[in-house]
C-alpha positions, 0 to 999 in steps of 0.5 A, spaced: 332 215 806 328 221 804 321 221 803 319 226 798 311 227 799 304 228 795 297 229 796 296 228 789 300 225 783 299 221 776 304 216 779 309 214 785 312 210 780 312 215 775 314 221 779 320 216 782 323 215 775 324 223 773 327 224 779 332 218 779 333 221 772 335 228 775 341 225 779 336 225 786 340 221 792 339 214 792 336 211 796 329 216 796 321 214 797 316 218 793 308 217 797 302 220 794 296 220 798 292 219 792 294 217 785 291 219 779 293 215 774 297 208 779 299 202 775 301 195 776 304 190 772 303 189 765 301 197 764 294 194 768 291 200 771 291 201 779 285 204 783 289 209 789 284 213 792 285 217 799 286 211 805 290 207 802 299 206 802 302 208 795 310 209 794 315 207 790 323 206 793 328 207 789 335 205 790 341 202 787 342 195 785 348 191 782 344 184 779 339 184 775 339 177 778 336 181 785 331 186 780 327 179 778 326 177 785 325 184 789 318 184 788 318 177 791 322 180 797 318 186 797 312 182 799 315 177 805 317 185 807 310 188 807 306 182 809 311 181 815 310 188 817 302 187 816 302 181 820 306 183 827 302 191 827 294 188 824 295 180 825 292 180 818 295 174 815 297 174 808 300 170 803 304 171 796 301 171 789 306 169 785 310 174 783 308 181 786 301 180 790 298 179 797 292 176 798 288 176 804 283 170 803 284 169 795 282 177 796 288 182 793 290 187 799 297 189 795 300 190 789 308 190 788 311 193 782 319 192 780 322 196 774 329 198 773 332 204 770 340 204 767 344 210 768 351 208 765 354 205 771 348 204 776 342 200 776 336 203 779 330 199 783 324 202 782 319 198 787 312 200 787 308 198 792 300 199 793 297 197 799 290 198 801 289 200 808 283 204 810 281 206 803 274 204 801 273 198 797 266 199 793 261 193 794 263 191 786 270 190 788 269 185 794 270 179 790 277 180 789 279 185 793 280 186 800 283 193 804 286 192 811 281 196 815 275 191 812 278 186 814 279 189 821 273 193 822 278 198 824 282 204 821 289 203 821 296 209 822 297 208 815 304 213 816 306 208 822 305 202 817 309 206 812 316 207 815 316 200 818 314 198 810 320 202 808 326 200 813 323 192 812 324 193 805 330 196 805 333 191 810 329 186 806 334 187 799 340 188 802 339 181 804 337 179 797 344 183 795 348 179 800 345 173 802 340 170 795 334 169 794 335 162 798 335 167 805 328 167 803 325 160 800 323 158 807 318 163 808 316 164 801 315 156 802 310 156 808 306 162 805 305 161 797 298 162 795 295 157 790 299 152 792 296 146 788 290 149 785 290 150 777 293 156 774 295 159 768 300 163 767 302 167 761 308 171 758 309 175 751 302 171 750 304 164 751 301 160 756 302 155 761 298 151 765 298 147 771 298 146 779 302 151 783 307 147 786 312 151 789 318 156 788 325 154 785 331 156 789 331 163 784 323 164 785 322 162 779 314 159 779 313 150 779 308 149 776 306 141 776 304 137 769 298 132 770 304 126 768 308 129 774 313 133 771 314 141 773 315 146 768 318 152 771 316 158 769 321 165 770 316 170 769 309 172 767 302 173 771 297 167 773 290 168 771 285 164 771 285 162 779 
C-alpha cells in the first residue's frame, strides 16, 4: 500500500477523494501530521493538531452492504491494535467511535466515491495519541498518552492500524459482518443506558441493547420490544 504524507493539510479525507478522482492506484493511505480543516460525521468539525494519528485508507469495494459496516470493523481493527501496543482498552460507540472510560479517544468516518464500475471506500480514521487535550475537552475526550501518562510511536501505531484495517475489510468482504459480531458484542459501549439516536431529524430512543447480525444498532422499548436502528448518531448519553 502506499502511503502518501503531509505535515499539514485541510483534510485526509478530502485530499484522499481528489486523488481517487485522479486515477490513483487503489489501495493508498493519505496521513497528515496536522489537519487544518478534519471532519467527522455529519459535516461535525474534528480538532487535528500535531501528536495525534490522522489518515484515510482508500480501497475498492464491491457491496455497499460492506461500506455501512466498514467503520464498525474500522473500529475492532484500531481498538485491537491500541490494546495489544498500549494495554488501553476501548469499547465501541455505536457506529464509528472509540471511548476510553465514556471519553471519546477516536473517530472513524466511512465515505464512498463511484466511478463507473468501481466503488471506492474512504475510511477516515482520528485517533488521539500524543496530541494534547485541553483542560475544556477533559470531559468528553481522552487522548492515548493521557491516559498512559506517556508518549507513544504514533508512526509504529499507524502501520499496524493500516494492515489491520485492510486485513479487517478483507474479512468483511469475504466472511460478513457475522466474522465480527462476537467481538462487537463484548465491547459495545452504552450497553443498557438510555440513548437517543437521530437520523434525517427523526429520532429514536431507548436502552442499548446490542447490535443485530448486520450491525444495525438494538435499541430496547420500555414494553420489551427492539426497534432496530441502520444509521444515525446516538446523542444524549
Amino acid at each position: 500500500m502506499e502511503l502518501i504524507t503531509y505535515s499539514n493539510i485541510t483534510s485526509t479525507q478530502d485530499t484522499a477523494r481528489q486523488i481517487a478522482l485522479e486515477g490513483h492506484l487503489l489501495p493508498f493511505a493519505v496521513i497528515a501530521e496536522k489537519q487544518s480543516a478534519g471532519r467527522g460525521r455529519r459535516g461535525k468539525s474534528w480538532n487535528s493538531p500535531q501528536g495525534g494519528l490522522w489518515l484515510t485508507l482508500a480501497l475498492a469495494v464491491q457491496s455497499p452492504e460492506t461500506v455501512r459496516q466498514s467503520a464498525m470493523v474500522a473500529a475492532h481493527a484500531v481498538a485491537s491494535v491500541v490494546v495489544t501496543e498500549t494495554g488501553v482498552r476501548t469499547l465501541v460507540k455505536w457506529p464509528n467511535d472509540l471511548l476510553v472510560k465514556r471519553r471519546k479517544v477516536c473517530g472513524i468516518l466511512a465515505e464512498t466515491l463511484v466511478q463507473s464500475e468501481t466503488t471506492t471506500l474512504l475510511l477516515g480514521i482520528g485517533l488521539n495519541v500524543n496530541n494534547v487535550i485541553t483542560p475544556d475537552q477533559l470531559s468528553h475526550m481522552t487522548s492515548l498518552r493521557e491516559e498512559l501518562g506517556r508518549s507513544v510511536d504514533v508512526r509504529h501505531l499507524c502501520q499496524n492500524i493500516l494492515d489491520m484495517v485492510e486485513l479487517d475489510i478483507n474479512l468483511l468482504i469475504l466472511h460478513g459482518f457475522d466474522t465480527f459480531s462476537p467481538w462487537m458484542d463484548a465491547n459495545l459501549a452504552l450497553r443498557d443506558e438510555l440513548v437517543t439516536v437521530e437520523f434525517n431529524d427523526q429520532r429514536e430512543s431507548g436502552r442499548v441493547s446490542g447490535l443485530s447480525k448486520t450491525g444495525a444498532l438494538l435499541l430496547k422499548n420500555p414494553d420489551g420490544s427492539l426497534t432496530e436502528v441502520d444509521a444515525g448518531s446516538v446523542y444524549d448519553w
